[in-house]
N, C-alpha and C positions, 0 to 999 in steps of 0.2 A: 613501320620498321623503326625500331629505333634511333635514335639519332645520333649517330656516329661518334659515340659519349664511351658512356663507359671505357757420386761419382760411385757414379758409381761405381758399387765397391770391385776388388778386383777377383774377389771371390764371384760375380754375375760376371765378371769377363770371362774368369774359365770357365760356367757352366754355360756360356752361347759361343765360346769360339768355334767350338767342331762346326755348329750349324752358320754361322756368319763366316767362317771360312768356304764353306760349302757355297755361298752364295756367293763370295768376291770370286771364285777360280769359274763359277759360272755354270755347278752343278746339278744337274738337273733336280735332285732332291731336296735341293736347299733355295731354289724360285727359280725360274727361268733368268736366263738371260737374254738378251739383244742388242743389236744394233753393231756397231762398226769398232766392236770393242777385242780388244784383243789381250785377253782375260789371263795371260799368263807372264806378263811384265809390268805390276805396280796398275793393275787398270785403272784401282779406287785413289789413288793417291795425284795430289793437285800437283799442277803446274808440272805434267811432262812433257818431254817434246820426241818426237819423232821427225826425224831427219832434219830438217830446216823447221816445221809445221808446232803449234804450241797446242797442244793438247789438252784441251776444256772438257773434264766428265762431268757427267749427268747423270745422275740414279734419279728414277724413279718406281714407284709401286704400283703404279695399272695399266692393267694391258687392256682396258677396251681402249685403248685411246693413242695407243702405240704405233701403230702402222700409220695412222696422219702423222702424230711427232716423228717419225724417221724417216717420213717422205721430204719432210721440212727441210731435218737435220742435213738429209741430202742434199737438197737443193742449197743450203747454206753452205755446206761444206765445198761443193763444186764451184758456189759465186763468192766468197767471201773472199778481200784483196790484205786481210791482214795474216795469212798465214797459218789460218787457225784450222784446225781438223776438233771438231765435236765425237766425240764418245759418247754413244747415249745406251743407259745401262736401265735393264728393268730386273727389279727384284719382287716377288708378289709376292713369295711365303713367310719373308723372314728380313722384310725392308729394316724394320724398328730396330730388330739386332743387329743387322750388319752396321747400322750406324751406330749404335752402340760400340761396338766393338771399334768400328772405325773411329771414333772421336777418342778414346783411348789409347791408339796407338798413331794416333795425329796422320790417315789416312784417311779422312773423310775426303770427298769429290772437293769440285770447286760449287755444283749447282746442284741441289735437291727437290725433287717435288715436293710438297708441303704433305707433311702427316699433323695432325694437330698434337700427336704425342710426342711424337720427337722434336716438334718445333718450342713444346710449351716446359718440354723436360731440360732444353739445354738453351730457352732464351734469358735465364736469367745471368747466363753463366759466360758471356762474351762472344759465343758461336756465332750467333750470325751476323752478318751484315747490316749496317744502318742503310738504306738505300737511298736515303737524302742527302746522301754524301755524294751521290754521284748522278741522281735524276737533273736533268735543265728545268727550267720555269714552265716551258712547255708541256713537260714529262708531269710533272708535278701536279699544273692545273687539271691535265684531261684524267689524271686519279685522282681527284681529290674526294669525289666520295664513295670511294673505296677506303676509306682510312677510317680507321674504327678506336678511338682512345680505349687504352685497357686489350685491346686484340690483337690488331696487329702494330700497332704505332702503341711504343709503350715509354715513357719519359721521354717524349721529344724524337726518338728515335723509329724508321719505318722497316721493319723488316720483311714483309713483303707486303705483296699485291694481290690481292683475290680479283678474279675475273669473271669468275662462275661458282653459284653457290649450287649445293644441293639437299636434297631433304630424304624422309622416305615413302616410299608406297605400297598399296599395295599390291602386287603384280599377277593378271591372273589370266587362264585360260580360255577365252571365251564359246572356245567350242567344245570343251571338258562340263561347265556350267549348263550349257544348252541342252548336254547330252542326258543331266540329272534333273533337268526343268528351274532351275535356281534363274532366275529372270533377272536379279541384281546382284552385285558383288555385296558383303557383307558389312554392316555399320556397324556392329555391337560384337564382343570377342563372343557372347551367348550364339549369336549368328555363324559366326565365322568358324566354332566349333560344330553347331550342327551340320552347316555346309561342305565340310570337311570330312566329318563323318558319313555325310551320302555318299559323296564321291567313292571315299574309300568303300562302305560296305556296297557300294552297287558297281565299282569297275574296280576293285581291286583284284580279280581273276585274269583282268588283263593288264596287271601292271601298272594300274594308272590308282594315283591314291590324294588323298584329297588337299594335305599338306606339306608343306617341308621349308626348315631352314637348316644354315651350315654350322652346324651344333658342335663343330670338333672347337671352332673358336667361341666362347659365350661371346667373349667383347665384342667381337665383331658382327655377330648374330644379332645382338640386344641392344647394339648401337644406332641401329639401324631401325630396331623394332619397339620394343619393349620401353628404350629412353623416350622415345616420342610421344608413345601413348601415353607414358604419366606427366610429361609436358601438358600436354593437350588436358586433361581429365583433372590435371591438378595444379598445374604451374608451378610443380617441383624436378629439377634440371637435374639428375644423377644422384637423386637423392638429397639435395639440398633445398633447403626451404628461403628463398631469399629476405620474405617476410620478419622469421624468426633468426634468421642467423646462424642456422643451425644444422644437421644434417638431422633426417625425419625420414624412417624407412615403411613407416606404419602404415601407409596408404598405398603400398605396391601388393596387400594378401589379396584382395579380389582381381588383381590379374594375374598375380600367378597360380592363381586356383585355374586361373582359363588356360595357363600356358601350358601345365600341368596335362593338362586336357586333349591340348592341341598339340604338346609332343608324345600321346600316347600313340598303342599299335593301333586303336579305333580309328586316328585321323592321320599322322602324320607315315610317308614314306620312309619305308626302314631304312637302318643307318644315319639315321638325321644326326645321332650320338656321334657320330665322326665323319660327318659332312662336310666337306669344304664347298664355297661358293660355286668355283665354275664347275665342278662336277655336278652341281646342281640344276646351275642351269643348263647343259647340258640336257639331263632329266626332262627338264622342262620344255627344253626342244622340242623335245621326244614328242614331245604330248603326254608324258608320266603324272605331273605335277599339276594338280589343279592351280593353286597358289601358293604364292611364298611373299616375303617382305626383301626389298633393296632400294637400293638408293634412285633415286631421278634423273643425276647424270651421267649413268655407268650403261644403262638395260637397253636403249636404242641403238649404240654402238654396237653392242653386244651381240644383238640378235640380227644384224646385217652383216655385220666384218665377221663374229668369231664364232658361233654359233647358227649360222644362217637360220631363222623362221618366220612366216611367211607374217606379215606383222597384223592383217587383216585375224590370228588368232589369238594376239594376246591384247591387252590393257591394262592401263592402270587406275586406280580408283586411291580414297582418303584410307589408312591404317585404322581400322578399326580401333575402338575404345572400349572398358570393359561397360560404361553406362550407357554411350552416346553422349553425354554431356558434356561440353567443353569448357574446360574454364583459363584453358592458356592457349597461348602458341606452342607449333614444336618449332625447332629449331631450323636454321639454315647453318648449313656448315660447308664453310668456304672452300671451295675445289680450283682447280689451273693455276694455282701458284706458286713459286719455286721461293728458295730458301739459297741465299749464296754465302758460301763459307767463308765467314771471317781473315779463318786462317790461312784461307789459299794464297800460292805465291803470286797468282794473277787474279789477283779481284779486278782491276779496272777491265780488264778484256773478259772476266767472266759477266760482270756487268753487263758490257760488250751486246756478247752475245746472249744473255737473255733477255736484255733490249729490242736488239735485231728479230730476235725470233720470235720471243712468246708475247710481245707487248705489239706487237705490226698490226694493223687495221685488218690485214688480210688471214696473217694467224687467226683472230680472234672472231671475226666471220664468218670463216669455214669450220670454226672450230664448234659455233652453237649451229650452222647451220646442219652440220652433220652429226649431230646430238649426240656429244663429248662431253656436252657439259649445257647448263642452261645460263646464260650471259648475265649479268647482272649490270652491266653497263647500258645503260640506254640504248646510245648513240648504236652501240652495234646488235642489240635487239631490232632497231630501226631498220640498219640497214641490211640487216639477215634475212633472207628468206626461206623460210622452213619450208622440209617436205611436208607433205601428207600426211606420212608417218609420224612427225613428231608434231606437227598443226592439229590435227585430228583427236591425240591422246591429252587433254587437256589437263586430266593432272600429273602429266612430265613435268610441266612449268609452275612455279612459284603459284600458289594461290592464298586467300585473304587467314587462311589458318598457319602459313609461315610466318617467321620471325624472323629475326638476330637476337640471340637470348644473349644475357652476361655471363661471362665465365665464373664457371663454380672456384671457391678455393683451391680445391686439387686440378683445377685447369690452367688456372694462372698460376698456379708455382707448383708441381708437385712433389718439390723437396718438400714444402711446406707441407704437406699432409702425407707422414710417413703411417701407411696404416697395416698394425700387426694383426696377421692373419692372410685370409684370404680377401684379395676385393669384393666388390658386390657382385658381380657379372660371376666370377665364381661363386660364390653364397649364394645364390641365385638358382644356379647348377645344381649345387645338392638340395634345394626344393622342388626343382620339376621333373629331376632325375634321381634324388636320394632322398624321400619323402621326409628330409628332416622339416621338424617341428615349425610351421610359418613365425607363429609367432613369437616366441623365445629367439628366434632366428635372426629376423628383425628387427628386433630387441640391441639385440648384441649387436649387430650390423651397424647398427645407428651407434652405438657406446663407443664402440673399436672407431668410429671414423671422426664423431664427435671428439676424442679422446688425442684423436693424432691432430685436429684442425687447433684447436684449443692450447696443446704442447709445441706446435710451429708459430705462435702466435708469441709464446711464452720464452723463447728460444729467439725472437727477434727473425725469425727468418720468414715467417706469414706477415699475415694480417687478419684483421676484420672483416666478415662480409656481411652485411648487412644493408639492404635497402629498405628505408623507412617510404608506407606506402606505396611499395611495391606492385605493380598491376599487372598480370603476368597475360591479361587480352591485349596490354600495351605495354610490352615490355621495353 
């Protein structure tokens, strides 16, 4: 692993208010809500109080992991002797906007789970919290490597703390496999389409089909799938070439000739075009799904608390490759950590309390023991004791093919790379769903993103990326 180195316009505010309003009043269509929040008096906005009580929110984006945080928040809010009442808010559809919207009308929470979009979109810009402003000596040594130059601690400043990282897998049916004689889950994307394709043509009479992922979001789809394999196979991060300096889209045609493949009607279950996540898995409860890709800290939770399945039927194995060949890491991407709002009236008590709560020996033990996340601290890897279930599935847990990659240009600033058009994850879209042309495609894809890195550079608001010697098995 590495070595701990390395406005939007107000025209985007009117087109996400309907839906980021949707989500702050707690509208079922616009992401669920939860917790002890009482969604019709300024819920998002910092520093309220209720009756004598000072009122600390908390938005977050995942729900496998929500019913431990609100047993917590309970238990904190019944013992805690300063007064304070925790508000803990979940948003899953439409987290990114509502904060968007909230940071423009100066109602964002006081505490946020970490998105790496919304942390990397507004940390140049004064939003969050230094957190060495208020950690003791104590606080400071038992994180100390957790602190990543260039990630999360950037000019001296620490704005959060990861706890648990995660990566992806691939997640599969083990008794759907047995049923088509497939003896091992698949290495190679040539594998993982044929396998795909038994499935489908030999039980798709019963509903059960060989593939599927949550195709209404690409980003969120290929974030999880597609970024890693070309990590792994090429040791290019989003499209960017660390080597060169440059963005290089020319080596992602032969997997998405397989994607191509893999979201046809031959393999993939229908509607994958406008799939979301947990209707998916879901599916996969079901026994529907032979396989699909997700993350390693989200899928155990998942299928005990919110999906109940019997775990003796599913596993996880390594994300296929379009060669087999590896010539990088994929990434680990940092999960369990919160983001505290600069601007709140109560930073030191928001501090406070995400001290007390998410940083406690005891939080942070039950939190990998009950596979929320996978620990990336030693001390409490040590002192955890896993089940079965997540003992048994050995690639849940970090193995020698992860990393901590560097942030691409558009991750560390993405003012800095304003790019016209569609992203890649949409260009992307119109190749495995709109047969447009691979390589003129990718062509362009590389110009338009090359063109906007190069102009933030030139504008004084980027910079350079460039690592000379670059090794992407050691990155």
């Amino acid at each position: 692993m590495m070595k701990r180195k390395k406005f939007l316009s107000l025209v985007l505010a009117v087109m996400i208010a309907i839906t980021a309003l949707a989500g702050c009043s707690g509208a079922k269509d616009g992401g669920d809500t939860t917790g002890t929040s009482n969604n019709d008096s300024n819920a998002g906005t910092s520093g309220n109080t209720e009756g004598e009580k000072t009122v600390i929110t908390i938005w977050s984006k995942d729900r496998h992991d929500a019913k431990y945080i609100q047993e917590k928040i309970d238990a904190y809010n019944e013992s805690n002797t300063d007064n304070v009442k925790v508000d803990y808010q979940l948003y899953t559809d439409n987290f990114q906007q509502a904060v968007d919207l909230a940071v423009l009308s100066d109602e964002l929470p006081d505490i946020l789970k970490l998105q790496d979009q919304v942390y990397n979109q507004y940390v140049n810009q004064g939003q969050w919290l230094d957190l060495y402003e208020y950690m003791d000596a104590d606080m400071k040594e038992y994180f100390k490597d957790e602190v990543y130059s260039g990630i999360n601690e950037i000019d001296g400043k620490l704005y959060y703390i990861p706890t648990c990282g995660t990566t992806g897998r691939l997640i599969y049916n083990k008794e759907i496999f047995a049923r088509v004689g497939i003896e091992n889950p698949p290495a190679t994307m040539a594998e993982m389409v044929e396998d795909a394709k038994l499935i489908t043509s030999t039980l798709s009479g019963e509903g059960i089909y060989g593939y599927a992922q949550h195709m209404k979001s690409a980003s969120s789809a290929l974030e999880r799938s597609l970024d890693l394999q070309m990590e792994r196979e090429t040791g290019i991060k989003k499209g960017f070439d660390f080597k060169k300096g440059e963005y290089d889209f020319s080596g992602y045609e032969e997997l998405l000739g397989y994607w191509t493949e893999l979201l046809s009607e031959d393999c993939a279950f229908p509607g994958c075009e406008s799939l979301d996540i947990d209707p998916l898995r879901t599916q996969f409860a079901n026994g529907k799904i032979g396989m699909y890709i997700s993350w390693t800290h989200s899928e155990p939770g998942v299928y005990r608390d919110q999906f109940p399945m019997d775990s003796e039927k599913w596993d996880a194995a390594p994300i296929p490759t379009a060669s087999g060949v590896e010539a990088g890491k994929q990434n680990i991407t940092f999960t369990s950590a919160y983001l505290i709002n600069a601007q709140s009236k109560n930073t030191e008590l928001a501090f406070k309390v995400y001290k007390e709560i998410f940083t406690s020996e005891d939080f942070l033990v039950g939190y990998h023991e009950g596979g929320y996340g996978v620990s990336i601290i030693p001390d409490i890897v040590a002192k955890a004791k896993l089940n079965d279930e997540i003992r048994d599935k050995k690639w849940l847990q970090m193995q020698d093919i992860d990393d901590v990659l560097p942030l691409t240009p558009q991750e560390a600033n993405g003012q800095a790379v304003i790019v016209e058009g569609e992203d890649y994850y949409k260009t992307f879209e119109t190749i495995y769903y709109g047969n447009a042309d691979m390589t003129s495609t990718l062509q362009d894809l590389a110009e338009r993103y090359n063109k906007a890195y190069k102009q933030g550079i030139e504008d004084g608001i980027g910079k350079e990326f460039k690592i000379e010697n670059y090794d992407p098995m050691n990155p």
